[in-house]
PDB file of N, CA, C and O in Angstrom:
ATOM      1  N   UNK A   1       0.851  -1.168   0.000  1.00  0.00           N
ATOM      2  CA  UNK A   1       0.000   0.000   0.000  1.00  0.00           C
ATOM      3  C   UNK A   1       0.897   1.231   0.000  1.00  0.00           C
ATOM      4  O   UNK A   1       1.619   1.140   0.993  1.00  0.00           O
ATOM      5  N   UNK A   2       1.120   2.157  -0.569  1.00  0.00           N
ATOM      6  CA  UNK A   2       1.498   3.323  -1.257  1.00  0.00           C
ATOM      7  C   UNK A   2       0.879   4.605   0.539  1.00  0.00           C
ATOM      8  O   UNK A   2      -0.115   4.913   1.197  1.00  0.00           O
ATOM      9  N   UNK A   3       2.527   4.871   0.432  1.00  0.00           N
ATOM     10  CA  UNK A   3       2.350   5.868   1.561  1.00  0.00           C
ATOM     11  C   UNK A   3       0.509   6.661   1.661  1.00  0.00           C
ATOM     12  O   UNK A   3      -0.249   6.609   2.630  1.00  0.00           O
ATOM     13  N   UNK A   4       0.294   7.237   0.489  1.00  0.00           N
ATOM     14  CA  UNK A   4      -0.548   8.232   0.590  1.00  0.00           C
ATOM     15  C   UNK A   4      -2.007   7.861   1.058  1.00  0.00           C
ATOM     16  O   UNK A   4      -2.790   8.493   1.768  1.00  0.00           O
ATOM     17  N   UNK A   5      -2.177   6.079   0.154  1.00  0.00           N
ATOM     18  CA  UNK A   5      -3.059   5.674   0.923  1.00  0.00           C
ATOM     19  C   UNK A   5      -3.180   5.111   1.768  1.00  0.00           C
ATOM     20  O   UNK A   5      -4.319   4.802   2.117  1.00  0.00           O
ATOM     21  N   UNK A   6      -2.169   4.747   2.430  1.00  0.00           N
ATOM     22  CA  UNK A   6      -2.460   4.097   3.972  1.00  0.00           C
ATOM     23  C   UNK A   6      -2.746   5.550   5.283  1.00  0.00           C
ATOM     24  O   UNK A   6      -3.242   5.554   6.410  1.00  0.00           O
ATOM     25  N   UNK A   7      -2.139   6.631   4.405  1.00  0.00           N
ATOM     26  CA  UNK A   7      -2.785   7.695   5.475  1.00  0.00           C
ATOM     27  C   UNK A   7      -3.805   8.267   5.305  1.00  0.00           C
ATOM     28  O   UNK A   7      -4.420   8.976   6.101  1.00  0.00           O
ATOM     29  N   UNK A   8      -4.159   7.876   3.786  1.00  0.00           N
ATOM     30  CA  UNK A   8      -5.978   8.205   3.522  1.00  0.00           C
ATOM     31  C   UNK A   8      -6.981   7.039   4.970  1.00  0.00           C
ATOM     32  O   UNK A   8      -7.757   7.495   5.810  1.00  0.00           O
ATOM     33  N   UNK A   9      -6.601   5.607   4.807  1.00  0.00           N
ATOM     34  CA  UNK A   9      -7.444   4.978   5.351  1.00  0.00           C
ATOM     35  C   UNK A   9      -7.042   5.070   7.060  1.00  0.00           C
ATOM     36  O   UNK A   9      -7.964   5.027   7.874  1.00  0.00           O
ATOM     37  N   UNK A  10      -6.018   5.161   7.392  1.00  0.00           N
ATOM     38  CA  UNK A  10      -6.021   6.032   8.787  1.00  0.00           C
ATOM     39  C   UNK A  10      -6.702   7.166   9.262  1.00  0.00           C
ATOM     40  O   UNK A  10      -7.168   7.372  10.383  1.00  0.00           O
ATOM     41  N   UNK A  11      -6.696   8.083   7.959  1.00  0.00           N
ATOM     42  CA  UNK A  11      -7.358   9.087   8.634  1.00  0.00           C
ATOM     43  C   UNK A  11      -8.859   8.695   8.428  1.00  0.00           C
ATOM     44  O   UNK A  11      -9.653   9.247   9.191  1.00  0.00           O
ATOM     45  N   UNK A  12      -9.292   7.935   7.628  1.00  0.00           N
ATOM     46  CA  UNK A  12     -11.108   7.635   7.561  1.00  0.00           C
ATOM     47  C   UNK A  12     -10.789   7.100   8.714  1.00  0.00           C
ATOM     48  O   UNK A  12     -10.857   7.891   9.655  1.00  0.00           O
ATOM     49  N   UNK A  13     -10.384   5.766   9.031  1.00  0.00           N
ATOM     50  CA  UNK A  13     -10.714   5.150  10.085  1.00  0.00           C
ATOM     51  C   UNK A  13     -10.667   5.808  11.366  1.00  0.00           C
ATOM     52  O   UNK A  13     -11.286   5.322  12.312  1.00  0.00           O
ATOM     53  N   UNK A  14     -10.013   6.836  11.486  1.00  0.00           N
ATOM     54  CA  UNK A  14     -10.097   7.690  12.384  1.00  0.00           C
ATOM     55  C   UNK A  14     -10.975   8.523  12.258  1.00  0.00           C
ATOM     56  O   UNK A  14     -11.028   9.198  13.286  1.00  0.00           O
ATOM     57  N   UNK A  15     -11.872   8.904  11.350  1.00  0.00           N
ATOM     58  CA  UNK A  15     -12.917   9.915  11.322  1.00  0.00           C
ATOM     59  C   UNK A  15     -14.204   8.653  11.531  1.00  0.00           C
ATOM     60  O   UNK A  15     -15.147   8.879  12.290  1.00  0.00           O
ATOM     61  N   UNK A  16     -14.123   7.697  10.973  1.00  0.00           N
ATOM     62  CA  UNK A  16     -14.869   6.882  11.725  1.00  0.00           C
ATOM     63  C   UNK A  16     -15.469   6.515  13.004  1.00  0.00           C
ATOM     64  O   UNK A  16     -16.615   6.362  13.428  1.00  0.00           O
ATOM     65  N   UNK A  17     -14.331   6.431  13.446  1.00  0.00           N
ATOM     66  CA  UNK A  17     -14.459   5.750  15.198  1.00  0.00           C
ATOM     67  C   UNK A  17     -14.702   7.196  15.721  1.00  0.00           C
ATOM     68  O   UNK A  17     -15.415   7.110  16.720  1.00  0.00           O
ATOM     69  N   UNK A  18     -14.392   8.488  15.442  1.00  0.00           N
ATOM     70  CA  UNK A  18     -14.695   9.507  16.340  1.00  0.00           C
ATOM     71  C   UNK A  18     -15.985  10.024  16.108  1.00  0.00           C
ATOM     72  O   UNK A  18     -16.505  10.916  16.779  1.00  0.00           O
ATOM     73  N   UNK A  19     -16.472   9.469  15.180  1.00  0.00           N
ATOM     74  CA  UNK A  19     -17.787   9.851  14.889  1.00  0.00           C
ATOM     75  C   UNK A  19     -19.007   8.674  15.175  1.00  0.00           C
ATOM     76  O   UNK A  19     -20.216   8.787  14.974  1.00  0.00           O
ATOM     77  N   UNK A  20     -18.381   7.717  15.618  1.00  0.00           N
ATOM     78  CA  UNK A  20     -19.195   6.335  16.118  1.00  0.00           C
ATOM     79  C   UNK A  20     -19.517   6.757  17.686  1.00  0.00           C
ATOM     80  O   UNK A  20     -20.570   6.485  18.261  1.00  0.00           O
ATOM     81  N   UNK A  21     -18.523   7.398  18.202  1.00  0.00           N
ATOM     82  CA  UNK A  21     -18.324   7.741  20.007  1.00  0.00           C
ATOM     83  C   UNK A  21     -19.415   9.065  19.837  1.00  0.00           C
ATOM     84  O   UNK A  21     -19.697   9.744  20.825  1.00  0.00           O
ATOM     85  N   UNK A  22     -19.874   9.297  18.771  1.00  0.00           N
ATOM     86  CA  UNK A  22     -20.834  10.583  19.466  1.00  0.00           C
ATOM     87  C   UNK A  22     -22.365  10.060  19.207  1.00  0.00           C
ATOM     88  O   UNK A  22     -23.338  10.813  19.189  1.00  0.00           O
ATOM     89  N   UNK A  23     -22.409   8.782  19.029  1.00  0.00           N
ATOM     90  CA  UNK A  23     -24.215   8.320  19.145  1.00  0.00           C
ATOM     91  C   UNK A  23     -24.355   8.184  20.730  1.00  0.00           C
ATOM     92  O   UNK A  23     -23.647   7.655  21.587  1.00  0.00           O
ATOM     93  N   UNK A  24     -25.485   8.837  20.762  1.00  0.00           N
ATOM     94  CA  UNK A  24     -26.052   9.163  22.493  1.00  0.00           C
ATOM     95  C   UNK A  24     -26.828   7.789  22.542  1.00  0.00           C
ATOM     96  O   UNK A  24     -27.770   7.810  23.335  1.00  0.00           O
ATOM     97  N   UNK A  25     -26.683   6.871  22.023  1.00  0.00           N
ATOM     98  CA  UNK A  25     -27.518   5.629  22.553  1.00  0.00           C
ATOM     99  C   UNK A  25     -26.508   4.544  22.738  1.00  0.00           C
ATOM    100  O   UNK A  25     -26.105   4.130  21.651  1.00  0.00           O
ATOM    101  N   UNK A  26     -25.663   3.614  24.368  1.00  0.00           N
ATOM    102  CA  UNK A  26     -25.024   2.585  23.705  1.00  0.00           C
ATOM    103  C   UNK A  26     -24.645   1.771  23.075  1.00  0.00           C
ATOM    104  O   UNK A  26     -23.495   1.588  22.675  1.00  0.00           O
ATOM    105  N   UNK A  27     -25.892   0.960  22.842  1.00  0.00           N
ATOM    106  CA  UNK A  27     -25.594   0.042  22.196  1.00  0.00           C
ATOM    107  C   UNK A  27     -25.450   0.186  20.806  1.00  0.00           C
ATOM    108  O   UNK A  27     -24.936  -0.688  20.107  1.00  0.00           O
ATOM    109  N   UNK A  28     -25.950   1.422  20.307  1.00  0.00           N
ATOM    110  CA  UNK A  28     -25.704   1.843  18.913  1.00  0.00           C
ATOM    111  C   UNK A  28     -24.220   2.472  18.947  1.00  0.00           C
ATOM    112  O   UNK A  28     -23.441   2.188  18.037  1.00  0.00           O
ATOM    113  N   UNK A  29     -23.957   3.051  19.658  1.00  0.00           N
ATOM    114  CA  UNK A  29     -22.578   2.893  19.515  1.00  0.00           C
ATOM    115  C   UNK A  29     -21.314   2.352  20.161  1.00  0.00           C
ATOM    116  O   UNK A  29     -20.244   2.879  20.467  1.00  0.00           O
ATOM    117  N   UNK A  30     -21.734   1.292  20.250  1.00  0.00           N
ATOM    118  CA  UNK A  30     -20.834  -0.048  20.564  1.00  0.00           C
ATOM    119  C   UNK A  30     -20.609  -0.748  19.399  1.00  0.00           C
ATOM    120  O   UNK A  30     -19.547  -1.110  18.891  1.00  0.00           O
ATOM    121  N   UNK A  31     -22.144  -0.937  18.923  1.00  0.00           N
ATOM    122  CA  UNK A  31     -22.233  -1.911  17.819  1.00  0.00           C
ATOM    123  C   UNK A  31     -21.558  -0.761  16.560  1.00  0.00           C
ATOM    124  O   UNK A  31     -21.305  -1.515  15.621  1.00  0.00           O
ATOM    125  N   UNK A  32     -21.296   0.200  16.274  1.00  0.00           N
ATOM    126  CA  UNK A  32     -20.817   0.954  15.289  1.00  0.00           C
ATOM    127  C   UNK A  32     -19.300   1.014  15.522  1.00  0.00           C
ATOM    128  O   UNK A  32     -18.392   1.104  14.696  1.00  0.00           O
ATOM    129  N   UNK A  33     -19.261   0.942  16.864  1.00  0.00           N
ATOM    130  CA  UNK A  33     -17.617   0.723  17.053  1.00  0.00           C
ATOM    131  C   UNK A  33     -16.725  -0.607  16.357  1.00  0.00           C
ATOM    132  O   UNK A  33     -15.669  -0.606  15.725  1.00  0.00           O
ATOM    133  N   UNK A  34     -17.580  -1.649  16.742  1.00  0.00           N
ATOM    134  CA  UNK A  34     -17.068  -2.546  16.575  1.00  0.00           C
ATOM    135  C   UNK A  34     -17.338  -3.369  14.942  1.00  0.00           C
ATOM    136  O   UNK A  34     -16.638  -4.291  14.524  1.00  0.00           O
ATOM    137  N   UNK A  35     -18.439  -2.799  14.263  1.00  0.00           N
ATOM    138  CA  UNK A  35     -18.571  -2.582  13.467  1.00  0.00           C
ATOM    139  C   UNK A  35     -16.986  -2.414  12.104  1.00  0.00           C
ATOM    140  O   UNK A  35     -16.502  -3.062  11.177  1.00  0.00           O
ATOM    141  N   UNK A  36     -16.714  -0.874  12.975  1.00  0.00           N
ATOM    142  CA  UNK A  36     -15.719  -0.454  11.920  1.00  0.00           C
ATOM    143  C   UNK A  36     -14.201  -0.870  12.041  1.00  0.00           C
ATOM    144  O   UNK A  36     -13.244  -0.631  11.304  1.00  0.00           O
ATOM    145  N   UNK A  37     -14.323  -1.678  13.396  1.00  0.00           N
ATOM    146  CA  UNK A  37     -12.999  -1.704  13.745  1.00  0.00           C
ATOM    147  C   UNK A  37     -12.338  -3.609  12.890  1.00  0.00           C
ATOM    148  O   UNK A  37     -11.286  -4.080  12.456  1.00  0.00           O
ATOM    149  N   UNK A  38     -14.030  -4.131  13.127  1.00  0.00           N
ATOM    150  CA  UNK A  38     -14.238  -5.404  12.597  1.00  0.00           C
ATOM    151  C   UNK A  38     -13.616  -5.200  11.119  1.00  0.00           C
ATOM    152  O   UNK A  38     -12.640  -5.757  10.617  1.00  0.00           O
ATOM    153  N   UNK A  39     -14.602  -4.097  10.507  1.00  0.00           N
ATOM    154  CA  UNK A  39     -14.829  -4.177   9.216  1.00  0.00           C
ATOM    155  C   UNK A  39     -13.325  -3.518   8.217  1.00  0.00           C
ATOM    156  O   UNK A  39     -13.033  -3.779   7.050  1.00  0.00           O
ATOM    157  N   UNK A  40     -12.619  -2.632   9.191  1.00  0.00           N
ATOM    158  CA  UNK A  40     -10.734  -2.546   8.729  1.00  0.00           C
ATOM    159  C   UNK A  40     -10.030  -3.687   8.818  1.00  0.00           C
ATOM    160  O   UNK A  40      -9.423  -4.152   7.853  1.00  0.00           O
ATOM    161  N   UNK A  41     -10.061  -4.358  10.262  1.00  0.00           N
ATOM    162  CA  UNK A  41      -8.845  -5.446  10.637  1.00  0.00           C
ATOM    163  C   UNK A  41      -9.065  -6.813   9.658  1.00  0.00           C
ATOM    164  O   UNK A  41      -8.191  -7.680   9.621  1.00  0.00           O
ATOM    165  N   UNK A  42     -10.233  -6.917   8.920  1.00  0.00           N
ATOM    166  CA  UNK A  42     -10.959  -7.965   7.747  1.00  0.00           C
ATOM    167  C   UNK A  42     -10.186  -7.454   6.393  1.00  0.00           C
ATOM    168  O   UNK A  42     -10.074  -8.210   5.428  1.00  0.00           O
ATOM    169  N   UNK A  43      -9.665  -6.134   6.386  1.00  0.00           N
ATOM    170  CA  UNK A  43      -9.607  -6.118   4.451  1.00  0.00           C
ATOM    171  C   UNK A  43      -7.717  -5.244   5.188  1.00  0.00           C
ATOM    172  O   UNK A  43      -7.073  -4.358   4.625  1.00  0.00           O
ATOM    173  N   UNK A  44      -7.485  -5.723   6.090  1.00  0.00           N
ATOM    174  CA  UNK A  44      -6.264  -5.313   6.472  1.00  0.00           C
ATOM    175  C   UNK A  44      -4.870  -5.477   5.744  1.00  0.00           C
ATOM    176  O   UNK A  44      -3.834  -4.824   5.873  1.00  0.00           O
ATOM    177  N   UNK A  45      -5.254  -6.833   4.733  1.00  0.00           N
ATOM    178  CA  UNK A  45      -4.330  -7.072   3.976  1.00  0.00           C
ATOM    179  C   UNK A  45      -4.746  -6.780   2.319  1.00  0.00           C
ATOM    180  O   UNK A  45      -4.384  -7.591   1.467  1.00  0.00           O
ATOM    181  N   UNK A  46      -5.383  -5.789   2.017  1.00  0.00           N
ATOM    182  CA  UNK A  46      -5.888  -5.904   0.408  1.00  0.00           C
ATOM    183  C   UNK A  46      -4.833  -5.002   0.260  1.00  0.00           C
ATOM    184  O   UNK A  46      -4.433  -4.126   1.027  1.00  0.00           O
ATOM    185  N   UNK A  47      -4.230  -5.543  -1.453  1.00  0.00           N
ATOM    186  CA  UNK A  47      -3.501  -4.940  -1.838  1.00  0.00           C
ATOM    187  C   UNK A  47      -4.159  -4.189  -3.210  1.00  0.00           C
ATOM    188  O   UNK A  47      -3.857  -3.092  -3.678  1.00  0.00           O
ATOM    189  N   UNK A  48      -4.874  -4.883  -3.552  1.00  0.00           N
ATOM    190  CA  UNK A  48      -5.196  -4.967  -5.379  1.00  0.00           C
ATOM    191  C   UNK A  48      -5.585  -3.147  -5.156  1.00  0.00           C
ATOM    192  O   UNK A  48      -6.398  -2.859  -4.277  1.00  0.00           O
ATOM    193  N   UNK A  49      -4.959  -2.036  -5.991  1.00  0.00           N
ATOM    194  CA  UNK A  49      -5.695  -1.034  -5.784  1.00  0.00           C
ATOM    195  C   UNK A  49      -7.154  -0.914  -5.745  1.00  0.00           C
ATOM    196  O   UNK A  49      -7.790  -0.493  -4.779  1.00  0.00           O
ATOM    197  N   UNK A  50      -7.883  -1.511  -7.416  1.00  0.00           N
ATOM    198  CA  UNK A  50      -9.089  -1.287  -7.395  1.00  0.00           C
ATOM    199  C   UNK A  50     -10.080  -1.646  -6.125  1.00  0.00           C
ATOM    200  O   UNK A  50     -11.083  -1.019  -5.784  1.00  0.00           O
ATOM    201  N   UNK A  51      -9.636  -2.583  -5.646  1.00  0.00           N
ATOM    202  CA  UNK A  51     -10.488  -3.426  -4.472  1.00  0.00           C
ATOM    203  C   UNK A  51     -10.240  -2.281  -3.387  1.00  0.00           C
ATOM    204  O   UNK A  51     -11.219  -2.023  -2.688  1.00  0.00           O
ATOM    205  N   UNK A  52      -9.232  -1.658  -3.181  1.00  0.00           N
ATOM    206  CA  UNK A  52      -8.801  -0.557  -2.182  1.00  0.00           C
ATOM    207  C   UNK A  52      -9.762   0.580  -2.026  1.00  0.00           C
ATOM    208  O   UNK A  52     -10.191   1.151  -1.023  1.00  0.00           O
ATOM    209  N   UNK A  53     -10.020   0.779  -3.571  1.00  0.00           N
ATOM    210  CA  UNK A  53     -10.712   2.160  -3.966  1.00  0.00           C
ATOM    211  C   UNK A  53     -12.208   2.005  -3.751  1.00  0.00           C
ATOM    212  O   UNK A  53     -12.915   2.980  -3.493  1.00  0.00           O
ATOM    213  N   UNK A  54     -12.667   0.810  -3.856  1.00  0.00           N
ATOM    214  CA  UNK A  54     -13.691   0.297  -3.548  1.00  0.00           C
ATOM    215  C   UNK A  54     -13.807   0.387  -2.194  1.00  0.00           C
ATOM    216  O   UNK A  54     -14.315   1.388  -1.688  1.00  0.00           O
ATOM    217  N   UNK A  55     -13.428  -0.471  -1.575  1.00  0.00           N
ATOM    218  CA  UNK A  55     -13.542  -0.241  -0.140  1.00  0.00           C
ATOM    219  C   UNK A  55     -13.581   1.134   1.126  1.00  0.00           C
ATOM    220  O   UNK A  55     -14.385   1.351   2.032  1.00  0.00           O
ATOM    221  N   UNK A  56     -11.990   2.082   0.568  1.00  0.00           N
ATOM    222  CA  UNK A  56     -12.582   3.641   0.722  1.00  0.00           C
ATOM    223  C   UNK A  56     -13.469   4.474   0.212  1.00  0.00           C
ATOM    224  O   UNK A  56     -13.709   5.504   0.843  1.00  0.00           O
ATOM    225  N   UNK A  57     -14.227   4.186  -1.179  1.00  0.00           N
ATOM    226  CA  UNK A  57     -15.371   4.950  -1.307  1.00  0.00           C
ATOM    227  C   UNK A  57     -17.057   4.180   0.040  1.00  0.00           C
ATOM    228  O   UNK A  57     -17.983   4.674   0.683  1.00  0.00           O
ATOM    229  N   UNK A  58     -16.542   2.921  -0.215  1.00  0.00           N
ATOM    230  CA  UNK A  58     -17.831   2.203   0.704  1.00  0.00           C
ATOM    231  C   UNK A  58     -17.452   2.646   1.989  1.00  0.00           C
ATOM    232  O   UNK A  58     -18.396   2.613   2.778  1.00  0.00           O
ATOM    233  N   UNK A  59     -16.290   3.087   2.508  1.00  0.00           N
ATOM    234  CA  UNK A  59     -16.087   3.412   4.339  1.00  0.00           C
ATOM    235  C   UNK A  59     -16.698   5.100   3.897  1.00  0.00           C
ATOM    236  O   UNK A  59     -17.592   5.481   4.652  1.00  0.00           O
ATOM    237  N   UNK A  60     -16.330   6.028   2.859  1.00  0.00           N
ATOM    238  CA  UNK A  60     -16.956   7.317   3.306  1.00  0.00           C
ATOM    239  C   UNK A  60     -18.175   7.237   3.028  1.00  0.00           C
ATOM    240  O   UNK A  60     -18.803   8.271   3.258  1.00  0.00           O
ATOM    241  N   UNK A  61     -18.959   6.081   2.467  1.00  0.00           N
ATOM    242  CA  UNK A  61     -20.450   6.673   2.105  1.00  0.00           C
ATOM    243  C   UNK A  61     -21.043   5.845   3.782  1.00  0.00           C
ATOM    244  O   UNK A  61     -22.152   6.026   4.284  1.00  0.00           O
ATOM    245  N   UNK A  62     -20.210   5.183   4.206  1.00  0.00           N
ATOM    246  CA  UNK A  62     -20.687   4.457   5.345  1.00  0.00           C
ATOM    247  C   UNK A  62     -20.614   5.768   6.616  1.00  0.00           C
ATOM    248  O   UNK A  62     -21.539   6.037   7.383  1.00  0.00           O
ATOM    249  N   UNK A  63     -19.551   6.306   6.582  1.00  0.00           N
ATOM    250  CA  UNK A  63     -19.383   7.697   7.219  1.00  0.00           C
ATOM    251  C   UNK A  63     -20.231   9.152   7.244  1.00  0.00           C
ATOM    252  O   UNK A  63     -20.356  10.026   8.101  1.00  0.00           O
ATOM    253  N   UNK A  64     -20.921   8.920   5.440  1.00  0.00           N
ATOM    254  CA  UNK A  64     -22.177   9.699   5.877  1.00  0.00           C
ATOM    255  C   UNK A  64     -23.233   9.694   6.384  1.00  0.00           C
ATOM    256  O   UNK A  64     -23.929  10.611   6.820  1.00  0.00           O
ATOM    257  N   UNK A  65     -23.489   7.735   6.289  1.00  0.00           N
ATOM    258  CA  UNK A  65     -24.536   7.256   6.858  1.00  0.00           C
ATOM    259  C   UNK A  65     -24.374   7.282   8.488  1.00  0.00           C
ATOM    260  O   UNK A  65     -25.391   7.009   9.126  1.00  0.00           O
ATOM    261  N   UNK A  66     -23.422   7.525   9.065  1.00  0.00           N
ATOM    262  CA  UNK A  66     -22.671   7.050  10.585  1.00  0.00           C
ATOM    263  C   UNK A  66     -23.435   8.827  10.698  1.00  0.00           C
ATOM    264  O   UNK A  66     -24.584   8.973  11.115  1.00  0.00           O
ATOM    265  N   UNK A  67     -22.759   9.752  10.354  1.00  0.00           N
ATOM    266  CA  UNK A  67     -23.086  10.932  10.559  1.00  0.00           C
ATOM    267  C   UNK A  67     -24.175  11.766  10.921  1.00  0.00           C
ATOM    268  O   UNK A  67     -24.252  12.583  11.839  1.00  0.00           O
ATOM    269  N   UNK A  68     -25.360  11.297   9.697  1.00  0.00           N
ATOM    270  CA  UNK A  68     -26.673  11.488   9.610  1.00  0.00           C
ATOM    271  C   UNK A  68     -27.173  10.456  10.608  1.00  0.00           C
ATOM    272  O   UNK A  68     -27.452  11.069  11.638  1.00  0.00           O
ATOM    273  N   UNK A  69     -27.451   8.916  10.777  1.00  0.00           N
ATOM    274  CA  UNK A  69     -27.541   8.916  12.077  1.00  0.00           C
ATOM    275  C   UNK A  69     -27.307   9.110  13.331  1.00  0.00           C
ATOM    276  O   UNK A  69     -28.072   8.619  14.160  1.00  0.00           O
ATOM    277  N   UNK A  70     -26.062   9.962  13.773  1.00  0.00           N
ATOM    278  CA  UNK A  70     -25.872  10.506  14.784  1.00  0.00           C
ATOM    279  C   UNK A  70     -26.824  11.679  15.267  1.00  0.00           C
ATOM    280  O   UNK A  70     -27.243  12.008  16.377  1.00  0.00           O
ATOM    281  N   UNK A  71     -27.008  12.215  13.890  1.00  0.00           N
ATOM    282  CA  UNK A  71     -27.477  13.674  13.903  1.00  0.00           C
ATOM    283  C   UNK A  71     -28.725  13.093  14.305  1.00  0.00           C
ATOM    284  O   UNK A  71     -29.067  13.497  15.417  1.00  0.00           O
ATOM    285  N   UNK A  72     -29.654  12.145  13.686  1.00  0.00           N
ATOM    286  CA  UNK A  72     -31.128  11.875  14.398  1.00  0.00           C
ATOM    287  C   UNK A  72     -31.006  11.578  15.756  1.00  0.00           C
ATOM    288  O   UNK A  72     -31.571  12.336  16.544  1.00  0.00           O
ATOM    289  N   UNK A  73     -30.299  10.501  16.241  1.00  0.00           N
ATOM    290  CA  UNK A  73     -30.287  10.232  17.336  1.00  0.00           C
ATOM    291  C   UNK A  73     -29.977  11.183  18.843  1.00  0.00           C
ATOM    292  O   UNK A  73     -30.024  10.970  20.054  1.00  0.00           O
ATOM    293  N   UNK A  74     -29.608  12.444  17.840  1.00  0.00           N
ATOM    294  CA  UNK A  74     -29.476  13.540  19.534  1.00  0.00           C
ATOM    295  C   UNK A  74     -30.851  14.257  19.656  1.00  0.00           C
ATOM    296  O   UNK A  74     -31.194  14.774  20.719  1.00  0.00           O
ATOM    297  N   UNK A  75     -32.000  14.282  18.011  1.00  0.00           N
ATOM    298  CA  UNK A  75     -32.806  14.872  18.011  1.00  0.00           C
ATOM    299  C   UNK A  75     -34.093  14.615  18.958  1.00  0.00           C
ATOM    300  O   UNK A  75     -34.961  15.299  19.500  1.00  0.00           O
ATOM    301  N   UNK A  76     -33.631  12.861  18.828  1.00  0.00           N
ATOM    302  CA  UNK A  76     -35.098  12.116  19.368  1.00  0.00           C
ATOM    303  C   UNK A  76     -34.118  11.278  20.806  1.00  0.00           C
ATOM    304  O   UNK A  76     -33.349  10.373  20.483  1.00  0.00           O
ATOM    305  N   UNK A  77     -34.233  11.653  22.264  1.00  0.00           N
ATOM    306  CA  UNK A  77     -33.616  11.373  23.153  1.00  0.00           C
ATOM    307  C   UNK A  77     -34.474  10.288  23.603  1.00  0.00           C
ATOM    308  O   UNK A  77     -35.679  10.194  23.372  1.00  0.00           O
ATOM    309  N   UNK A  78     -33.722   9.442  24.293  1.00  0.00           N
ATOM    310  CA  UNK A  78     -34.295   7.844  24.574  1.00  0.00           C
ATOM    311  C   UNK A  78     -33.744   8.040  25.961  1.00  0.00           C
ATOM    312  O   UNK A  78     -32.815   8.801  26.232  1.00  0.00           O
ATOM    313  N   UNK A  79     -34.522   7.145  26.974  1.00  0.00           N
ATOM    314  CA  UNK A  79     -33.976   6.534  28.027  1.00  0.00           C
ATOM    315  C   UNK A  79     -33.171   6.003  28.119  1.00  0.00           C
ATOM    316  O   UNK A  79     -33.005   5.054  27.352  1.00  0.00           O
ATOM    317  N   UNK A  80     -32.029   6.370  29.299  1.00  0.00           N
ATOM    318  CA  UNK A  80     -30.452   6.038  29.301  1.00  0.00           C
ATOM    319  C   UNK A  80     -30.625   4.233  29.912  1.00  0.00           C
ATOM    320  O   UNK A  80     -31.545   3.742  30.566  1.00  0.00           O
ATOM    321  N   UNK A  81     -29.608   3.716  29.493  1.00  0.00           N
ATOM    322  CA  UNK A  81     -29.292   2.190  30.069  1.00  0.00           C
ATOM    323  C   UNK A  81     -28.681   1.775  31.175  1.00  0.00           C
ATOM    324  O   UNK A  81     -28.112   2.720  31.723  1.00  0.00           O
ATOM    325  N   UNK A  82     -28.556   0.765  31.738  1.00  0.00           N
ATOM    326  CA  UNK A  82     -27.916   0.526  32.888  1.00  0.00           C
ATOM    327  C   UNK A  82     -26.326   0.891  32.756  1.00  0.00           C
ATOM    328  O   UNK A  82     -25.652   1.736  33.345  1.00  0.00           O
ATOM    329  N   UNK A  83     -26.012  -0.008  31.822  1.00  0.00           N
ATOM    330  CA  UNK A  83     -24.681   0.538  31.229  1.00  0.00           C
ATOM    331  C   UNK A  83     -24.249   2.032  31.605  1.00  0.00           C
ATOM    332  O   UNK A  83     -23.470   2.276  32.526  1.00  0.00           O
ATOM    333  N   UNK A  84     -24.895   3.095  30.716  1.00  0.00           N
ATOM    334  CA  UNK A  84     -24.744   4.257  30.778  1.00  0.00           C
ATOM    335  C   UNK A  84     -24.847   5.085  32.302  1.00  0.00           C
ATOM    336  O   UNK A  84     -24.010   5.901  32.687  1.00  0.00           O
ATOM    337  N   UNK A  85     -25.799   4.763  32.892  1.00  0.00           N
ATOM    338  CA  UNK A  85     -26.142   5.146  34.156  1.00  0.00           C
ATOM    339  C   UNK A  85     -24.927   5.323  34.907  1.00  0.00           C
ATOM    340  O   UNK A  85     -24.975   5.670  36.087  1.00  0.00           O
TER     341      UNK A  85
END
């Protein structure tokens, strides 16, 4: 993997996970955590570019979807969990 993109997919994966830690409901963001952390350490070894390019366009459209549900979930507030408590 070519310097430039291994610091492209560091920095998604890092805009990822910091944007998984701001859903106000746990288990939604547990399961989004582990989600993305699953879904890097799985394609950890792709080399083939195209398959690469594929995969970073599917993590940012997954990132807008991560986003926009965050944004609903502060709108409509739920009862906190034991967990959270």
């Amino acid at each position: 993997m070519a310097s430039s993109s291994r610091t492209q997919v560091i920095s998604l994966y890092r805009m990822l996970i910091r944007e998984c830690k701001k859903f106000p409901s746990y288990n939604y963001r547990t399961y989004a955590l582990r989600r993305v952390k699953d879904g890097f350490r799985e394609n950890r070894n792709v080399d083939n570019p195209k398959m690469l390019d594929h995969l970073l366009s599917q993590a940012r459209e997954n990132l807008a979807v991560i986003k926009r549900q965050v944004s609903i979930g502060h709108l409509y507030s739920a009862q906190k969990t034991v967990v959270e408590q």
